[in-house]
Biopython code that builds the backbone (N, CA, C, O; Angstrom):
import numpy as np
from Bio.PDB.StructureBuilder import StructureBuilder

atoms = [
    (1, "UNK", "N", (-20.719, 4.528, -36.995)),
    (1, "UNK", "CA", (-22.066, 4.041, -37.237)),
    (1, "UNK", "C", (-22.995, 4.615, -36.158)),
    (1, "UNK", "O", (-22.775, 4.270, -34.997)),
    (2, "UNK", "N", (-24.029, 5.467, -36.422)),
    (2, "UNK", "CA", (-24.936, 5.919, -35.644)),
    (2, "UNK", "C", (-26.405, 5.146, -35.215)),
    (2, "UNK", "O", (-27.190, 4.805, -36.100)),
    (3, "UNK", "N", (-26.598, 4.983, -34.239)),
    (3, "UNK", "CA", (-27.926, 4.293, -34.329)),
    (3, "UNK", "C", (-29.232, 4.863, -34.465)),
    (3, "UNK", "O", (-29.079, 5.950, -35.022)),
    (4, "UNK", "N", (-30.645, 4.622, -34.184)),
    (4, "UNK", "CA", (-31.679, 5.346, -35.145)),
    (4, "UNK", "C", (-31.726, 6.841, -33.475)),
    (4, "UNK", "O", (-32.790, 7.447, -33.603)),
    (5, "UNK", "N", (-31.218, 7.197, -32.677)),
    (5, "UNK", "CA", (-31.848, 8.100, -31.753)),
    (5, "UNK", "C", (-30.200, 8.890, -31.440)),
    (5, "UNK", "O", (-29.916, 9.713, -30.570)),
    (6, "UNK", "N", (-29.396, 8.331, -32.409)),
    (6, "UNK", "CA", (-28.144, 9.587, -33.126)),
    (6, "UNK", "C", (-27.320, 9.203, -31.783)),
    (6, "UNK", "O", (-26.869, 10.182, -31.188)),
    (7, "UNK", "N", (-27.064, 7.995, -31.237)),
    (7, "UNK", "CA", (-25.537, 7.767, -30.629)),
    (7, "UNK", "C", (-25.000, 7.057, -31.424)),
    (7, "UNK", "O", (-25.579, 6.417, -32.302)),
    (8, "UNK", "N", (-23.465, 7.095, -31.147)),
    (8, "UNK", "CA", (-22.721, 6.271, -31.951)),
    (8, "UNK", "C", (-22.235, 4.863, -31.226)),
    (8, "UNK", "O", (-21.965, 5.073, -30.043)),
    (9, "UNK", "N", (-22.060, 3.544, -31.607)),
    (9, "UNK", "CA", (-21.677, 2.445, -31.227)),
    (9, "UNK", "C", (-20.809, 2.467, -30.066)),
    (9, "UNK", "O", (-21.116, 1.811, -29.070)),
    (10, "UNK", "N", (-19.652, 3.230, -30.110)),
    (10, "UNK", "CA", (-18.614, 3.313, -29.302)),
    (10, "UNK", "C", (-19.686, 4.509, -27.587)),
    (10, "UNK", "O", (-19.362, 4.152, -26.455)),
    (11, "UNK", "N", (-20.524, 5.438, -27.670)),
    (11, "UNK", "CA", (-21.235, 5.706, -26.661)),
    (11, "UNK", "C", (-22.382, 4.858, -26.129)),
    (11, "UNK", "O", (-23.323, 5.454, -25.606)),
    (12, "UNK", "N", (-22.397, 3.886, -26.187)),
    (12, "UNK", "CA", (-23.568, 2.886, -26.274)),
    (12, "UNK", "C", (-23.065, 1.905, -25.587)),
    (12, "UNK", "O", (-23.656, 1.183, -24.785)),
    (13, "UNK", "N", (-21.569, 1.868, -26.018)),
    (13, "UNK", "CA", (-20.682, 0.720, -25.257)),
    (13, "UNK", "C", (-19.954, 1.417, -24.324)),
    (13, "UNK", "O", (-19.314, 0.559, -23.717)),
    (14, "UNK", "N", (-19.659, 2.673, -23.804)),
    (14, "UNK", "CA", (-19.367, 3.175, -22.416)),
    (14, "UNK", "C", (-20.768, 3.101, -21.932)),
    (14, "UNK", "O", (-20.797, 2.171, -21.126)),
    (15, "UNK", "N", (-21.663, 3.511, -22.014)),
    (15, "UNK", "CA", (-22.868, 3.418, -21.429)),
    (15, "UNK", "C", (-23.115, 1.939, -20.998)),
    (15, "UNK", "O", (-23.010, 1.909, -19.772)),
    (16, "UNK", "N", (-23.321, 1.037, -21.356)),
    (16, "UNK", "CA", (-22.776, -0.283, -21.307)),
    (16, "UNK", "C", (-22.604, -1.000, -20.333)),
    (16, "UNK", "O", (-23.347, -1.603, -19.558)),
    (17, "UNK", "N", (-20.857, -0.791, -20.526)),
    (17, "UNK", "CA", (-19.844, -0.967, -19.289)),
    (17, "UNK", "C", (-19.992, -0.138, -17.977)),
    (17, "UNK", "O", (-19.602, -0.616, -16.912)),
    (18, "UNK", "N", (-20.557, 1.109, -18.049)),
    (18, "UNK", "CA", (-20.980, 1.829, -16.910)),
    (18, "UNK", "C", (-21.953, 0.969, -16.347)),
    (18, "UNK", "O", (-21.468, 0.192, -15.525)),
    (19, "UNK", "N", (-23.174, 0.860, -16.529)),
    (19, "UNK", "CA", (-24.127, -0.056, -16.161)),
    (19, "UNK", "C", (-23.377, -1.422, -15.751)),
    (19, "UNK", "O", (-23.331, -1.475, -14.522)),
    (20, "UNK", "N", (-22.797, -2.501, -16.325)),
    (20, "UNK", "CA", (-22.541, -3.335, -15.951)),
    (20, "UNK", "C", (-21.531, -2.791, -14.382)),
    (20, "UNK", "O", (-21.684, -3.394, -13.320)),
    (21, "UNK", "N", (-20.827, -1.933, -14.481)),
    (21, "UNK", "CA", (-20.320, -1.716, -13.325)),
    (21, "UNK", "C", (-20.498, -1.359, -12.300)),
    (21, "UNK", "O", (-19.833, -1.741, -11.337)),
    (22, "UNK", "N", (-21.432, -0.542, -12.242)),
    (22, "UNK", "CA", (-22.400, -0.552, -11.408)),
    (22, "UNK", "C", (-23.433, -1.472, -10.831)),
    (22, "UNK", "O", (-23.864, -1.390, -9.681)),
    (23, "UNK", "N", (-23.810, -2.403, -11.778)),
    (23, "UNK", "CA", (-24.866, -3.762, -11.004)),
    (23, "UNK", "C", (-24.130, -4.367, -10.581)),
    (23, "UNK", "O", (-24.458, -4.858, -9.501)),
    (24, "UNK", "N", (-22.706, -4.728, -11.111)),
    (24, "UNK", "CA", (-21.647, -5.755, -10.710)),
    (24, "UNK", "C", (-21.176, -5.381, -8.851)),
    (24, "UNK", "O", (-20.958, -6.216, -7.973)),
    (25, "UNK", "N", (-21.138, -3.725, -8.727)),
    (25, "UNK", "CA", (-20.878, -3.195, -7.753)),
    (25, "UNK", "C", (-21.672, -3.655, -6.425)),
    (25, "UNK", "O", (-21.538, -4.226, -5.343)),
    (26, "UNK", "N", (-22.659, -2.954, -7.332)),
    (26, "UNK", "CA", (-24.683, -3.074, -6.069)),
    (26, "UNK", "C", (-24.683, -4.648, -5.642)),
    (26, "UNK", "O", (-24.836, -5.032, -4.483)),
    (27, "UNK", "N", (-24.487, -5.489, -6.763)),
    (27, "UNK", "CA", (-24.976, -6.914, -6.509)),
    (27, "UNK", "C", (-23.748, -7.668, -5.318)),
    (27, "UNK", "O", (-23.933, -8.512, -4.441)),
    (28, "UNK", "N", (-22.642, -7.034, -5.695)),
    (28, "UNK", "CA", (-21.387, -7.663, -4.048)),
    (28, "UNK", "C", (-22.171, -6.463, -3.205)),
    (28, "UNK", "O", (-23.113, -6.868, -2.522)),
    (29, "UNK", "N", (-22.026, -5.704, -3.185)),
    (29, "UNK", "CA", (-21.899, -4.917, -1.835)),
    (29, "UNK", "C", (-23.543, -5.014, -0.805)),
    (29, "UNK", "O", (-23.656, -5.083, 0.419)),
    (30, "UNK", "N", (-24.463, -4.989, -1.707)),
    (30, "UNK", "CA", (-25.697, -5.425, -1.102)),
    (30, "UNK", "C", (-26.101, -6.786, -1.018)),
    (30, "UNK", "O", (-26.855, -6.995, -0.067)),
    (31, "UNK", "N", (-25.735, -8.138, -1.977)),
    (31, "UNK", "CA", (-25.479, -9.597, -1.609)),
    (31, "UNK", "C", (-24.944, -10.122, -0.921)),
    (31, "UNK", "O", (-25.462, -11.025, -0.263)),
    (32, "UNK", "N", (-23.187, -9.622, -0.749)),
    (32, "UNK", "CA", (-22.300, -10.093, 0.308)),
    (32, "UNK", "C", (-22.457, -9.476, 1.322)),
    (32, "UNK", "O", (-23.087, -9.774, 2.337)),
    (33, "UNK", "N", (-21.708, -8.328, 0.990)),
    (33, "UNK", "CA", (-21.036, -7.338, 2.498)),
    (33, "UNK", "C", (-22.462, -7.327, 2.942)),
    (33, "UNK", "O", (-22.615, -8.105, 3.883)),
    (34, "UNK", "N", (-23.706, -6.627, 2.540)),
    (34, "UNK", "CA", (-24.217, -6.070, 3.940)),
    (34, "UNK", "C", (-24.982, -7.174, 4.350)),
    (34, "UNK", "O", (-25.731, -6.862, 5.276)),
    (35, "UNK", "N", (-25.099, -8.668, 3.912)),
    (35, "UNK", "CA", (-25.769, -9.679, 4.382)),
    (35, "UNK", "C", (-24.877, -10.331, 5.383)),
    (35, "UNK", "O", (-25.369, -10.823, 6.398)),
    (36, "UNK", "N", (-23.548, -10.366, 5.149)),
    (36, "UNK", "CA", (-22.756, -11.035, 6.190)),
    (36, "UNK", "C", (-22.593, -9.917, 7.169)),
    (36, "UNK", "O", (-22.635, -10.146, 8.378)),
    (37, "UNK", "N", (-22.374, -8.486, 6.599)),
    (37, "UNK", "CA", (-21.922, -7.609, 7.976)),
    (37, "UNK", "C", (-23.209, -7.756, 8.699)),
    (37, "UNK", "O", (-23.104, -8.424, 9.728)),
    (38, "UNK", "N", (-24.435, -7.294, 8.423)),
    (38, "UNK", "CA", (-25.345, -7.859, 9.207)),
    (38, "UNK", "C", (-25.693, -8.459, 9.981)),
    (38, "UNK", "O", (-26.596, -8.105, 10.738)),
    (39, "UNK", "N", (-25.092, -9.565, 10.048)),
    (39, "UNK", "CA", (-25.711, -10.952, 9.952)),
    (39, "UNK", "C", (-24.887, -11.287, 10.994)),
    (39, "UNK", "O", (-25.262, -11.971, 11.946)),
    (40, "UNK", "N", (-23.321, -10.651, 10.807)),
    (40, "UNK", "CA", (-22.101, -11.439, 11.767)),
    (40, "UNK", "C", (-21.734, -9.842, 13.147)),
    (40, "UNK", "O", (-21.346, -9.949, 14.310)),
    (41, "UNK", "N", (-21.950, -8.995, 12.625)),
    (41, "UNK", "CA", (-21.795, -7.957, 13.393)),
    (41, "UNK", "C", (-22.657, -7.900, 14.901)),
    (41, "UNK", "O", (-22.135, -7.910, 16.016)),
    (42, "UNK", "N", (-24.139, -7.838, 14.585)),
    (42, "UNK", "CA", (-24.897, -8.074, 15.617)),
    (42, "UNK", "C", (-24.641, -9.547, 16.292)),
    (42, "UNK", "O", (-25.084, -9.713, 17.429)),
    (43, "UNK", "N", (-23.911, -10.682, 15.614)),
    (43, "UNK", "CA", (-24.380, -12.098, 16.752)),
    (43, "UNK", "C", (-22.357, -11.807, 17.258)),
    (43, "UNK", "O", (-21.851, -12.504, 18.137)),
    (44, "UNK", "N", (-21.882, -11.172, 16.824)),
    (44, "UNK", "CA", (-20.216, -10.847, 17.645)),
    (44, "UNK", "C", (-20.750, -9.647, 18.838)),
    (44, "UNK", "O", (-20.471, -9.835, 20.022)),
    (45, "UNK", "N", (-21.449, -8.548, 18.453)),
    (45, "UNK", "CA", (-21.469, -7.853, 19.611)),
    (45, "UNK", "C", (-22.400, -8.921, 20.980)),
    (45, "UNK", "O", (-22.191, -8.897, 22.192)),
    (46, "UNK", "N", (-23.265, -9.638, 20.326)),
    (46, "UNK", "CA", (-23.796, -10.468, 21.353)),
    (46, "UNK", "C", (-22.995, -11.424, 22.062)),
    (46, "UNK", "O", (-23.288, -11.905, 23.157)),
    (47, "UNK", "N", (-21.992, -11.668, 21.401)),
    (47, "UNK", "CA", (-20.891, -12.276, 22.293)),
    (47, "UNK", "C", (-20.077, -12.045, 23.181)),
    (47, "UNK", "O", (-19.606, -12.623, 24.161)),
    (48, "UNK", "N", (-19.954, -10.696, 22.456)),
    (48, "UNK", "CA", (-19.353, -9.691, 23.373)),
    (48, "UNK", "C", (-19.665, -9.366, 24.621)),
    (48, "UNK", "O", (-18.763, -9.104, 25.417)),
    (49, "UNK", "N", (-21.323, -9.321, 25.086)),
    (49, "UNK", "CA", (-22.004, -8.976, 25.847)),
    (49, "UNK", "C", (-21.741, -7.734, 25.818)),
    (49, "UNK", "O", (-21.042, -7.147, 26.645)),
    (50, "UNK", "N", (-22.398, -7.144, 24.662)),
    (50, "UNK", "CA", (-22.444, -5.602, 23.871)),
    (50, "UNK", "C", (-24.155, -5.860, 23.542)),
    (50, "UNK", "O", (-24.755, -6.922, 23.371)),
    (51, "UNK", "N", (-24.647, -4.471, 23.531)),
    (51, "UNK", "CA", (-26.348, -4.438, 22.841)),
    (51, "UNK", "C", (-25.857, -4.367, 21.378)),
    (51, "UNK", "O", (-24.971, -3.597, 21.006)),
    (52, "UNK", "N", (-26.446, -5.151, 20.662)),
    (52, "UNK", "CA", (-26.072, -5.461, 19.024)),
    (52, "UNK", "C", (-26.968, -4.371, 18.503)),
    (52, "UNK", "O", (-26.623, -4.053, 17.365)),
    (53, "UNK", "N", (-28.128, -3.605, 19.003)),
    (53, "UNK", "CA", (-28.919, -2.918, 18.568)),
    (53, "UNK", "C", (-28.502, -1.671, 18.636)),
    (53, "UNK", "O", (-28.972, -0.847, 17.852)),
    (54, "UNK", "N", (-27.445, -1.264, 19.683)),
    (54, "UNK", "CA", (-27.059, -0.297, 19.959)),
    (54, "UNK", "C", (-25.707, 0.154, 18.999)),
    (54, "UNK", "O", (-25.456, 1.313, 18.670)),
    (55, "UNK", "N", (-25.009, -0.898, 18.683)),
    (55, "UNK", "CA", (-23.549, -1.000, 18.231)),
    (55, "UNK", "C", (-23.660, -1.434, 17.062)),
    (55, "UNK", "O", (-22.631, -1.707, 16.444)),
    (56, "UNK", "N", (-24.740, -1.580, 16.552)),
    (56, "UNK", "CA", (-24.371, -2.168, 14.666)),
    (56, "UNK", "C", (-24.702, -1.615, 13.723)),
    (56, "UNK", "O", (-24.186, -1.827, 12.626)),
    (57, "UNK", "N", (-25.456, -0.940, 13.884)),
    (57, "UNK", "CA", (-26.377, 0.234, 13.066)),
    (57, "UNK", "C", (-24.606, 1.148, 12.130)),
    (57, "UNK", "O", (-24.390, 1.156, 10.919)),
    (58, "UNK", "N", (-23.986, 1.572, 12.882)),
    (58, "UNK", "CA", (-22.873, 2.325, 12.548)),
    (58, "UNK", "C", (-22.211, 1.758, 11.942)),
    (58, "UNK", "O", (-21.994, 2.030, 10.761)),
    (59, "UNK", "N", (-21.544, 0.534, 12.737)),
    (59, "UNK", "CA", (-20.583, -0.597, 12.112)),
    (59, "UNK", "C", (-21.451, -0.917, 10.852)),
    (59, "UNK", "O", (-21.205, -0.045, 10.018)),
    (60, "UNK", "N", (-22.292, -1.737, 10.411)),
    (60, "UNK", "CA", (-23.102, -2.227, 8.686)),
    (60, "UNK", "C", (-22.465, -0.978, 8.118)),
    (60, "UNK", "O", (-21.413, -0.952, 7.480)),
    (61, "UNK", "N", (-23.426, 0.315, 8.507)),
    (61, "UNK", "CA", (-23.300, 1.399, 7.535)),
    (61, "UNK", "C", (-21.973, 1.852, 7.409)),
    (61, "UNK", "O", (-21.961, 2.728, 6.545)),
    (62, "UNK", "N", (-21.211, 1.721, 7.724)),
    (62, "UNK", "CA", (-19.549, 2.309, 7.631)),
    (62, "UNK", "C", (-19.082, 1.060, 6.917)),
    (62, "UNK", "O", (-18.510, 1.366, 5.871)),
    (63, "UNK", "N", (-19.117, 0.173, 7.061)),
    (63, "UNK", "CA", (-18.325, -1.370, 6.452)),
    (63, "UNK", "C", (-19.152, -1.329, 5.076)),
    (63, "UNK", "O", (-18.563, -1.715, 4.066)),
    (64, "UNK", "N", (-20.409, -0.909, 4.978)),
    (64, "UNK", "CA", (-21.112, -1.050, 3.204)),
    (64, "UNK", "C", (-20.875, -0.214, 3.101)),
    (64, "UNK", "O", (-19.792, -0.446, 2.565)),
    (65, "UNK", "N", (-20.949, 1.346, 3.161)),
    (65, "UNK", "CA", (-20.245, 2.400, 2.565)),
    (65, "UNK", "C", (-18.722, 2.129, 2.109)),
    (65, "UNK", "O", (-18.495, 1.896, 0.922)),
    (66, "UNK", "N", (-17.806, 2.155, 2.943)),
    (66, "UNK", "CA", (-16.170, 1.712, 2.423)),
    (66, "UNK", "C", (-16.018, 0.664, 0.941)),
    (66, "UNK", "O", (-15.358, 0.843, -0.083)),
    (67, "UNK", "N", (-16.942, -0.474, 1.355)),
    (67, "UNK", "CA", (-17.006, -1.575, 0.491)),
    (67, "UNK", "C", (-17.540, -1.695, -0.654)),
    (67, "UNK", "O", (-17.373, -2.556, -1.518)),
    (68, "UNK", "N", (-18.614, -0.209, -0.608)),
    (68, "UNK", "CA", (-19.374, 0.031, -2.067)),
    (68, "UNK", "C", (-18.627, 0.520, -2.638)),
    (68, "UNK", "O", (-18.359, 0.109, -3.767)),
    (69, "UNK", "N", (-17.920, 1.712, -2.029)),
    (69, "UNK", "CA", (-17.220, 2.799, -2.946)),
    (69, "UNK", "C", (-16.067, 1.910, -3.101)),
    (69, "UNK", "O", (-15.681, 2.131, -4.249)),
    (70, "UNK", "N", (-15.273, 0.989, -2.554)),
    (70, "UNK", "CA", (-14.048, 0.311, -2.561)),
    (70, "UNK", "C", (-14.053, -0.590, -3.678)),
    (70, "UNK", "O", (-13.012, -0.609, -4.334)),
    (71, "UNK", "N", (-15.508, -1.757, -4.247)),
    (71, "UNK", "CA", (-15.579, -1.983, -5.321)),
    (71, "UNK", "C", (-16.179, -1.756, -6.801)),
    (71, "UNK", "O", (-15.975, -2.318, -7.878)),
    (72, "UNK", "N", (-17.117, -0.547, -6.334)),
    (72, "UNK", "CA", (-17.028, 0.591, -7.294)),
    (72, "UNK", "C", (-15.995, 0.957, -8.152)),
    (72, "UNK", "O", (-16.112, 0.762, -9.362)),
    (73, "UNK", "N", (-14.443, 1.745, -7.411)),
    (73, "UNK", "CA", (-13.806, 2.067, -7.456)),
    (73, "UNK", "C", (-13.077, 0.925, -8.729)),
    (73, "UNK", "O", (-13.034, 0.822, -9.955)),
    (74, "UNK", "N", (-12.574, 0.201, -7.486)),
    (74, "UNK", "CA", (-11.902, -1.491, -8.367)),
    (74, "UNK", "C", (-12.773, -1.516, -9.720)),
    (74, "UNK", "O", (-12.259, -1.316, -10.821)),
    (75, "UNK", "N", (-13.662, -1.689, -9.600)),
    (75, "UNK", "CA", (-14.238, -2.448, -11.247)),
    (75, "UNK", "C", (-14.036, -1.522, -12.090)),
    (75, "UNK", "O", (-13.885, -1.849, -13.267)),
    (76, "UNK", "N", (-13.984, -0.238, -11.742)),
    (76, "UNK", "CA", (-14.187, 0.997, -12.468)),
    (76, "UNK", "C", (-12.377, 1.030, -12.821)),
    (76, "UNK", "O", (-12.136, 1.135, -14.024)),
    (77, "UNK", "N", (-11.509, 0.973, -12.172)),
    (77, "UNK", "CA", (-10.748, 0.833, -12.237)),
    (77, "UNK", "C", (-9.774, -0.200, -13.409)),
    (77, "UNK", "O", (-8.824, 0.107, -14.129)),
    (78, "UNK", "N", (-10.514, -1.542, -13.202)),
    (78, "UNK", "CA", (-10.061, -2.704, -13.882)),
    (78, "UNK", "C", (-10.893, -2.875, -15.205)),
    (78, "UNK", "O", (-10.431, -3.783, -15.897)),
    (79, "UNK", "N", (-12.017, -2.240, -15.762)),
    (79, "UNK", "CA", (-13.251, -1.741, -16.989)),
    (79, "UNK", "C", (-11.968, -0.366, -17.507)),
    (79, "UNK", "O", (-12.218, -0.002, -18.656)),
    (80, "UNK", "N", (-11.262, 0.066, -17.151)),
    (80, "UNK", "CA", (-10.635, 1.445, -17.721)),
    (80, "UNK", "C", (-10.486, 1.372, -19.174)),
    (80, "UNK", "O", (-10.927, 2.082, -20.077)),
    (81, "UNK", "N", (-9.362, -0.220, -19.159)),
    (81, "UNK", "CA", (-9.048, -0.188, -20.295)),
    (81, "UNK", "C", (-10.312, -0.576, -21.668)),
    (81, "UNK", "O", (-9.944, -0.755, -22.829)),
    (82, "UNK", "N", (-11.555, -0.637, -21.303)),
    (82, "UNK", "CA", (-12.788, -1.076, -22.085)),
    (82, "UNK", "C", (-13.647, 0.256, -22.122)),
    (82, "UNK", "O", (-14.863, 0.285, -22.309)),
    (83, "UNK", "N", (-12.584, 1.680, -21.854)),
    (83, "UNK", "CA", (-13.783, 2.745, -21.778)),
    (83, "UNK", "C", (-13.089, 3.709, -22.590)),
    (83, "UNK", "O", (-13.564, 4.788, -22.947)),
    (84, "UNK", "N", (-11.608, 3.142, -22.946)),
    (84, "UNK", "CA", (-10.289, 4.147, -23.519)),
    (84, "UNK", "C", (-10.011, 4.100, -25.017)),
    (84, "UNK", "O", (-9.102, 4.776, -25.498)),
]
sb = StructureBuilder()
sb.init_structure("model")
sb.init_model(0)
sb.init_chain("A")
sb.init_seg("    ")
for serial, (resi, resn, name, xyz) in enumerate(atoms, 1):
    if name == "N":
        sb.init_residue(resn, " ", resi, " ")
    sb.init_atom(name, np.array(xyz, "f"), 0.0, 1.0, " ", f" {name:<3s}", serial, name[0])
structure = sb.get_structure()
């Protein structure tokens, strides 16, 4: 069954599931991870008696990078069988 701009049902529904996997992705990794790494990274280096300004910038961006692509990966992973 084609729809009126000539995809078929079954490309409409990978397109779809791509999208959902992707917001599903964005919405943990920018809701959770980088609000808690944030949040807990700079007040631990302050405990530390570490400059949090100096030392967190790297740590966030390395811990949300790993964690984007890590549940990226996963959903994309566990959606397989809904793309086959």
């Amino acid at each position: 069954m084609r729809s009126s701009k000539g995809y078929s049902l079954v490309e409409l529904t990978i397109v779809v599931v791509i999208v959902v996997i992707l917001a599903v992705a964005m919405v943990i990794n920018l809701g959770l991870v980088a609000g808690l790494c944030g949040t807990l990274i700079p007040l631990t280096l302050k405990w530390l008696r570490f400059d949090p300004a100096v030392g967190s910038g790297i740590i966030v961006t390395g811990l949300t990078d790993f964690c984007g692509y890590f549940f990226f990966l996963s959903l994309a992973t566990f959606f397989l069988r809904y793309l086959a």
